[in-house]
VOSEPA-509228 format. One record per residue: residue in three letters; z, x, y of N, C-alpha, C, O in turn. Coordinates in steps of 0.2 Angstrom, whole numbers, plus 5000, padded with zeros to 4 digits. Each point is the difference from the previous one (the first is absolute). Example, Ala and Ser with C-alpha at 12.3 -4.5 7.8 and 13.67 -1.06 7.14 Angstrom:
ala503950664972500049965006500050045006500350054999/ser499349935006500150045006500349965005500150035006/
% end
This chain:
unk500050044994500049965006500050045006500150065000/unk499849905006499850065006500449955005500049945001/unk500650135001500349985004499949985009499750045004/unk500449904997499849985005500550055007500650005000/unk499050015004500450055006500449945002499949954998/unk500650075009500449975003499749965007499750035004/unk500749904997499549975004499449995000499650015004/unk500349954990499349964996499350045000499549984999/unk500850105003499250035000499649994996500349954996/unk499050075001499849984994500050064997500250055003/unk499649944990500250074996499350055000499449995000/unk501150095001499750065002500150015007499750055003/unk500749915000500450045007499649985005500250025005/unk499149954995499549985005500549945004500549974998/unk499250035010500449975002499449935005499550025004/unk500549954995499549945003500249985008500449965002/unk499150085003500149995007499849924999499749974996/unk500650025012499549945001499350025004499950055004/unk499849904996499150035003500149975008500149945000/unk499850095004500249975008499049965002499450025000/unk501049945001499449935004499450065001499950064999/unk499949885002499150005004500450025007500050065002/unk500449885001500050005007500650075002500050015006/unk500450034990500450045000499650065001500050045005/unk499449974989499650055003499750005005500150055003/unk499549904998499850005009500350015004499650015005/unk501249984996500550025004500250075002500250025005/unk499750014989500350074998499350045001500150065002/unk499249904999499450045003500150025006500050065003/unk500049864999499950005009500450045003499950045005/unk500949954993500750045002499950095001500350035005/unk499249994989500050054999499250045005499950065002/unk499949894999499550015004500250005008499750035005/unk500749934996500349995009500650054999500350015006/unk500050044990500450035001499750065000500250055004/unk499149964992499750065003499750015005499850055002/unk500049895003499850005004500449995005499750025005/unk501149974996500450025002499950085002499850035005/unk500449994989500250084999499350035004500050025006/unk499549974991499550045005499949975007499750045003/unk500549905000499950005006500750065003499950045004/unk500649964992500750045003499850085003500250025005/unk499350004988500050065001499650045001500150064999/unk499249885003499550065002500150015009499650045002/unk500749935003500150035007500550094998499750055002/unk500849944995500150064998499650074996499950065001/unk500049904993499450054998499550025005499850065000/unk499949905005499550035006500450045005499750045003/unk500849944997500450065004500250064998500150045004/unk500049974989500150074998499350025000499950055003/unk499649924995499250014999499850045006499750065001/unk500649895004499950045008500350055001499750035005/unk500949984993500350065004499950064995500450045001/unk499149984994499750044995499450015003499750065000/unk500049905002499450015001499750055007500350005005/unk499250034995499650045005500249955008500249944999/unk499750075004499949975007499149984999499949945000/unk499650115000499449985001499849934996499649965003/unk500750044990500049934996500249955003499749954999/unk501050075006500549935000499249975008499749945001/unk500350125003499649965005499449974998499849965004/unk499850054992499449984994500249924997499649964999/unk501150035002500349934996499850024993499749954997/unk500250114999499750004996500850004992500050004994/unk500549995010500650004996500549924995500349965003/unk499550054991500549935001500850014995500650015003/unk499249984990500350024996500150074997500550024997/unk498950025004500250074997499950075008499750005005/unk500750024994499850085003499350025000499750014995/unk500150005012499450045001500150065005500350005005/unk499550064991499950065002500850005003500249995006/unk500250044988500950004998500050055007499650045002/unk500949945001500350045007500850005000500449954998/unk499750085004500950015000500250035008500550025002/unk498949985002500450025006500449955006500450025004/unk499449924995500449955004500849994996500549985003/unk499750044989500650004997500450065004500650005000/unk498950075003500350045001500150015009500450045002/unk499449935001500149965006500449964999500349985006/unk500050004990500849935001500450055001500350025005/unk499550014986500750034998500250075005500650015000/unk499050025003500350055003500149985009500050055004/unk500049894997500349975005500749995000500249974995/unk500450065010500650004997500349955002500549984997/unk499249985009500349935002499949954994500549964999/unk499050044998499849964993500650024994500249954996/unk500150115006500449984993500850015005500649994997/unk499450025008500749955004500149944999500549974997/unk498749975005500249945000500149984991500349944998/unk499550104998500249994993500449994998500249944998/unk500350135003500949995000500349955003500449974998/unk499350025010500249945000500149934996500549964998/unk498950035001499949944996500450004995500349944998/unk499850144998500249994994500949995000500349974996/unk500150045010500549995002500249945003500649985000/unk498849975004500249935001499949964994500549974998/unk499050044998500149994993500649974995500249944999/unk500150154999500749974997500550005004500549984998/unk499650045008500449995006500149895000500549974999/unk499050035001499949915004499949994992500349955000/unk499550074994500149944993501050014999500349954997/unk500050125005500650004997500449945004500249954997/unk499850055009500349945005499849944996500349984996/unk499150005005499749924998500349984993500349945000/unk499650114994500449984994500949975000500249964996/unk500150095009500549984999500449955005500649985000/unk498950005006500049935003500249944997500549964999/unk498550064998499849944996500349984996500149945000/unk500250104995500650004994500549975002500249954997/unk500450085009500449985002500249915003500449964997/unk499050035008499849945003499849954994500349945000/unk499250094993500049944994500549984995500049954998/unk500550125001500549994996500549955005500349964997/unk499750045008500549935003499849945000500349955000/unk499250055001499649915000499949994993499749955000/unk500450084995500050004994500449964996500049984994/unk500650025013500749954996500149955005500050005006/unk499949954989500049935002500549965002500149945001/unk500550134998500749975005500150035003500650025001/unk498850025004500450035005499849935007499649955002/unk501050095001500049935006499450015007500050055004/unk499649934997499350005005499550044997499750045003/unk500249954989499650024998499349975003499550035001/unk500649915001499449975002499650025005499450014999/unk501050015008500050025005499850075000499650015005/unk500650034991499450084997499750004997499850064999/unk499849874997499550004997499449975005499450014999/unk500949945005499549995008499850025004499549995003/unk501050064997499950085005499550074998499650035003/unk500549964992499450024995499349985000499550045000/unk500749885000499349994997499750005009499450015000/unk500849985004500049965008499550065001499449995003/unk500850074996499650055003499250024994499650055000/unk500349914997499450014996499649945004499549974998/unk500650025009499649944999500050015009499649965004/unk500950094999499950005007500550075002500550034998/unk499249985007500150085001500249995008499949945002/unk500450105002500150015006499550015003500049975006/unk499450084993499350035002500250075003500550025000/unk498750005001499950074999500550045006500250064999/unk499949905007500250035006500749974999500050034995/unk500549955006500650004998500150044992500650014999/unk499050014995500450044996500050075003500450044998/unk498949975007500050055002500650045006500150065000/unk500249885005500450015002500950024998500550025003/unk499449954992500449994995500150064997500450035003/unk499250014992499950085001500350055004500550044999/unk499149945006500250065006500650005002500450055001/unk499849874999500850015004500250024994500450055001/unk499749944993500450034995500150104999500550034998/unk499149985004499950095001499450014995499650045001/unk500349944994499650004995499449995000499749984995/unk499850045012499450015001500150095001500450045003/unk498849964991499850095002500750024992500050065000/unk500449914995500149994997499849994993499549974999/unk500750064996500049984993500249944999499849974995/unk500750005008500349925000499549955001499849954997/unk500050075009499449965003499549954993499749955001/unk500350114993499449994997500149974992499749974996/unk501150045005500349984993500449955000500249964995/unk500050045011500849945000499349925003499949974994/unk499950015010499749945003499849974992500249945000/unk499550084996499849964994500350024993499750014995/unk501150015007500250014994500049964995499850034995/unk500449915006499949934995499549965000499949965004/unk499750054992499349934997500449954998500550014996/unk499449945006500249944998499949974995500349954998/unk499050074999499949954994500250074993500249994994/unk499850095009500450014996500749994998500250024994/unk500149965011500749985000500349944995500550004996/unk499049935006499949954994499850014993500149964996/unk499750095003499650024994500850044997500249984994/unk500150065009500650014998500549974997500350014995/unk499749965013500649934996500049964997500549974998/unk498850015000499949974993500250024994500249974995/unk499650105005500250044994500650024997500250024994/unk500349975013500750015001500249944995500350014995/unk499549925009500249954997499949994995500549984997/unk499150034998499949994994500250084995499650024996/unk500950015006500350044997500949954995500449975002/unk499650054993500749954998500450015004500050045005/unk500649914996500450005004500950024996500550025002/unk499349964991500350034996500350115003500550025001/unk498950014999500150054999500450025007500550025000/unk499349975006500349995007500850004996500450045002/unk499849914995500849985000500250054996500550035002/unk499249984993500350034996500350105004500550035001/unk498949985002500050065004500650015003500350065000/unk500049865004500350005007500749984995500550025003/unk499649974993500550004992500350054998500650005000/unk498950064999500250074998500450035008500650034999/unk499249955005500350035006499650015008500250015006/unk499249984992499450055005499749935006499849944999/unk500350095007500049975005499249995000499750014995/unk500149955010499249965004499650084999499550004996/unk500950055007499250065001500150014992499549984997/unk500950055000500150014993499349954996499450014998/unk501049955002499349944996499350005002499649984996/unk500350055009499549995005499550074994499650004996/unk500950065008499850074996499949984995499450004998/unk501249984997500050064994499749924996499850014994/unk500149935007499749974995499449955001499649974996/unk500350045011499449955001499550045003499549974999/unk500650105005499450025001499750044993499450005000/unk500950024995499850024993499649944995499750014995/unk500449935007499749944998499349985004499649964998/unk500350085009499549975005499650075000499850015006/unk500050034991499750064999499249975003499650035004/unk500249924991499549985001499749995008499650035004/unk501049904998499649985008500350045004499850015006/unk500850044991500050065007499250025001499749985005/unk500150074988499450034998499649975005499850035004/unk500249914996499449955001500050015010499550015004/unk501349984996499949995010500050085003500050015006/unk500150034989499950075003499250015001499750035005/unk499849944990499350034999499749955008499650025004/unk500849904997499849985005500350025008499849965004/unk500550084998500150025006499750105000500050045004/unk500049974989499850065001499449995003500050035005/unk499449954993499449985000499849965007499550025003/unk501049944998500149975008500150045005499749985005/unk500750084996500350045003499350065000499750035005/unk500249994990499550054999499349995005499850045003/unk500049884996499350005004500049975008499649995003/unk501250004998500349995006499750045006500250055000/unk499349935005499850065006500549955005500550035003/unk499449904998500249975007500450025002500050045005/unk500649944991500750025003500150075003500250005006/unk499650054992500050045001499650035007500250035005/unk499049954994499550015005500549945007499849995006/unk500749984993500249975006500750025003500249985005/unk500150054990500650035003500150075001500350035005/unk499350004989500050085002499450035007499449985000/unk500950065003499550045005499650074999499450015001/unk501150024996500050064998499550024991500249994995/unk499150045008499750004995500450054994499850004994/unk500650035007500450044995500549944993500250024994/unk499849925011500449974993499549934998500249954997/unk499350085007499649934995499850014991500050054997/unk499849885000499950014994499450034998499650025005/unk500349974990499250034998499549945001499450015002/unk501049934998499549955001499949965007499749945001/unk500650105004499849995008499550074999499450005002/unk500850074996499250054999499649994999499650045002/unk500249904993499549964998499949955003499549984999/unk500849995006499949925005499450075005499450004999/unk501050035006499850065003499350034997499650015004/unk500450014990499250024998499449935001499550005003/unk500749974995499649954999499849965007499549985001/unk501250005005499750005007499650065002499549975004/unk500550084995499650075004499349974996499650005004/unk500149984989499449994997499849935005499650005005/unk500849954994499849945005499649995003499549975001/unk501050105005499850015007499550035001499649995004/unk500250064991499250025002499649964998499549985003/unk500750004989499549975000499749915004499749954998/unk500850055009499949945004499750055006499649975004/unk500650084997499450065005499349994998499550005004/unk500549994990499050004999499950054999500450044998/unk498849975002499450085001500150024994500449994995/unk499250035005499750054994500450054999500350004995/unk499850055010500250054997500850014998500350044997/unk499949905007500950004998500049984993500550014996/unk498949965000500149984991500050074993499949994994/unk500250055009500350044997500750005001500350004995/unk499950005010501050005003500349934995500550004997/unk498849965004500449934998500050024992500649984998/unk499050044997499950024996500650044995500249994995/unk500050055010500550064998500649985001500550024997/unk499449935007500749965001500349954993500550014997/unk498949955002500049954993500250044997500649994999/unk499350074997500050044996500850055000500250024995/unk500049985011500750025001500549934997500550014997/unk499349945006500349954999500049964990500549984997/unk498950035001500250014993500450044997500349984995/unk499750095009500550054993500749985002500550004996/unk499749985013500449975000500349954997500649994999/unk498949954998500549954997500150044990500550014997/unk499050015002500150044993500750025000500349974996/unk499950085009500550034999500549975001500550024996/unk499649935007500449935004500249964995500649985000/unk498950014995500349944995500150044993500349974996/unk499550105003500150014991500850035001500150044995/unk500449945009500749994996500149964998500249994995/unk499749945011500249944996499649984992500249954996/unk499150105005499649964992500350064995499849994994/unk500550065008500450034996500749984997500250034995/unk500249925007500649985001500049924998500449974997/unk499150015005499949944997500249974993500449964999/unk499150094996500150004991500649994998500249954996/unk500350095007500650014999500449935001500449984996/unk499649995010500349935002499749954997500349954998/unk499150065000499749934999500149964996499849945000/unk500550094994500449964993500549965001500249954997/unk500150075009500449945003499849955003500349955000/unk499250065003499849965005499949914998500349965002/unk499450034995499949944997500849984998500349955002/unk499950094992500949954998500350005006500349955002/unk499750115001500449975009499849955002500449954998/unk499050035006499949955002500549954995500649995001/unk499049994993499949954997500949984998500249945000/unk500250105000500550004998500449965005500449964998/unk499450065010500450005004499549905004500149965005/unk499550054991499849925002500049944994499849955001/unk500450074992500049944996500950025000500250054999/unk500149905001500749994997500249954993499749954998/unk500650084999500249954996499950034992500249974995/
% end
């Protein structure tokens, strides 16, 4: 006799999928078609931008450039890079970066773990206050007043502290907080361990994900940030890398709003600066990405379904 496997398999250990619709496969076509098409609208502006900033200049003014390098050139890479203003406004950036994500994490943190308890007294009142400002602002000229009188114009504050909290990352949190047991909170505060205690040692080691997750979104916010800064700071020594690039790319603008013929080599050299600029601009975050991005989805997700 032939022993039948476990859970009604049939005998010889084959296992009987089920066969997915007519209408599942065309589903899984089309899906699979609008997400490559996705993807390649995503990343051929980029690909053309590295294509550009490899390529000859005589190519680029030919427009004979799209997707591949024409006649490989490295001299506008070596024009960034031995610019030393170009790698001042670097360090900067690299320093408002985790300067302004270390503050905003532990705001935002601070700020969700208390609207997170549904007995604390005006909770309502700090989750209105909260939301009140995703929907109305003071404006450009009173926050700017506001700055100055604080001393924090021409500052590192200036650029980190005005947006330290996202609002909807904030909600995103205290959702997550919320649907954490509430079992484990008592038991904690049981053993002996005060509010920061529980805070530490048992709920941020539970929230690894949506911290993970609200680190990758203000690093990323902060990182491509020029305004703030092209409005508070004066002094071209403490700008980011991404007003060095606001800055290149007004200078191509502007000639190429002079006209003539012969400024289209200027204007030409300038695109070409302005490509290796952004190259060099964006490959930490596409370097740094990989690493965060396994979280990215359960954070959200976790910190938006309850139950």
């Amino acid at each position: 006799m032939t022993a039948r496997t476990g859970g009604g398999a049939p005998s010889g250990g084959r296992r009987v999928g089920i066969r997915p619709t007519r209408g599942r496969r065309v589903f899984q076509a089309a899906n699979a078609l609008v997400l490559t098409g996705v993807v390649i609208v995503t990343l051929y502006p980029f690909v053309n931008i590295v294509a550009r900033s490899l390529s000859d200049e005589a190519y680029l003014i030919a427009g004979r450039v799209n997707l591949v390098p024409r006649g490989f050139d490295l001299t506008a890479y070596e024009l960034v890079v031995s610019d030393s203003m170009f790698w001042t406004n670097y360090r900067n950036t690299v320093v408002y970066t985790v300067v302004g994500t270390c503050i905003s994490i532990v705001l935002t943190t601070c700020y969700a773990y208390v609207l997170s308890k549904p007995r604390l007294r005006g909770r309502g009142a700090l989750v209105g206050v909260a939301v009140f400002t995703m929907f109305f602002s003071g404006g450009l000229i009173p926050n700017y007043v506001l700055i100055t009188s604080l001393g924090m114009k021409n500052s590192l504050w200036a650029v980190v502290v005005p947006n330290a909290i996202n609002v909807f990352n904030l909600l995103v949190m205290k959702a997550f907080f919320e649907g954490l047991p509430v079992e484990l909170e008592e038991a904690a505060a049981v053993d002996g361990l005060n509010t920061y205690g529980i805070l530490l040692r048992i709920v941020l080691p539970l929230s690894k994900a949506v911290v993970a997750t609200m680190v990758l979104f203000y690093a990323v916010s902060l990182w491509n940030s020029w305004f703030t800064a092209f409005l508070y700071l004066d002094q071209q020594e403490m700008f980011p890398v991404t007003v060095y690039l606001r800055n290149l790319i007004a200078g191509a603008t502007g000639a190429q709003s002079a006209g003539g013929v012969a400024d289209a080599d200027a204007v030409q050299a300038a695109a070409t600066l302005q490509a290796v600029t952004i190259v060099l601009t964006t490959l930490p975050i596409l370097a740094v990405y990989p690493f965060i991005q396994r979280y990215f989805v359960s954070g959200v997700m976790l910190g938006a379904v309850k139950g």
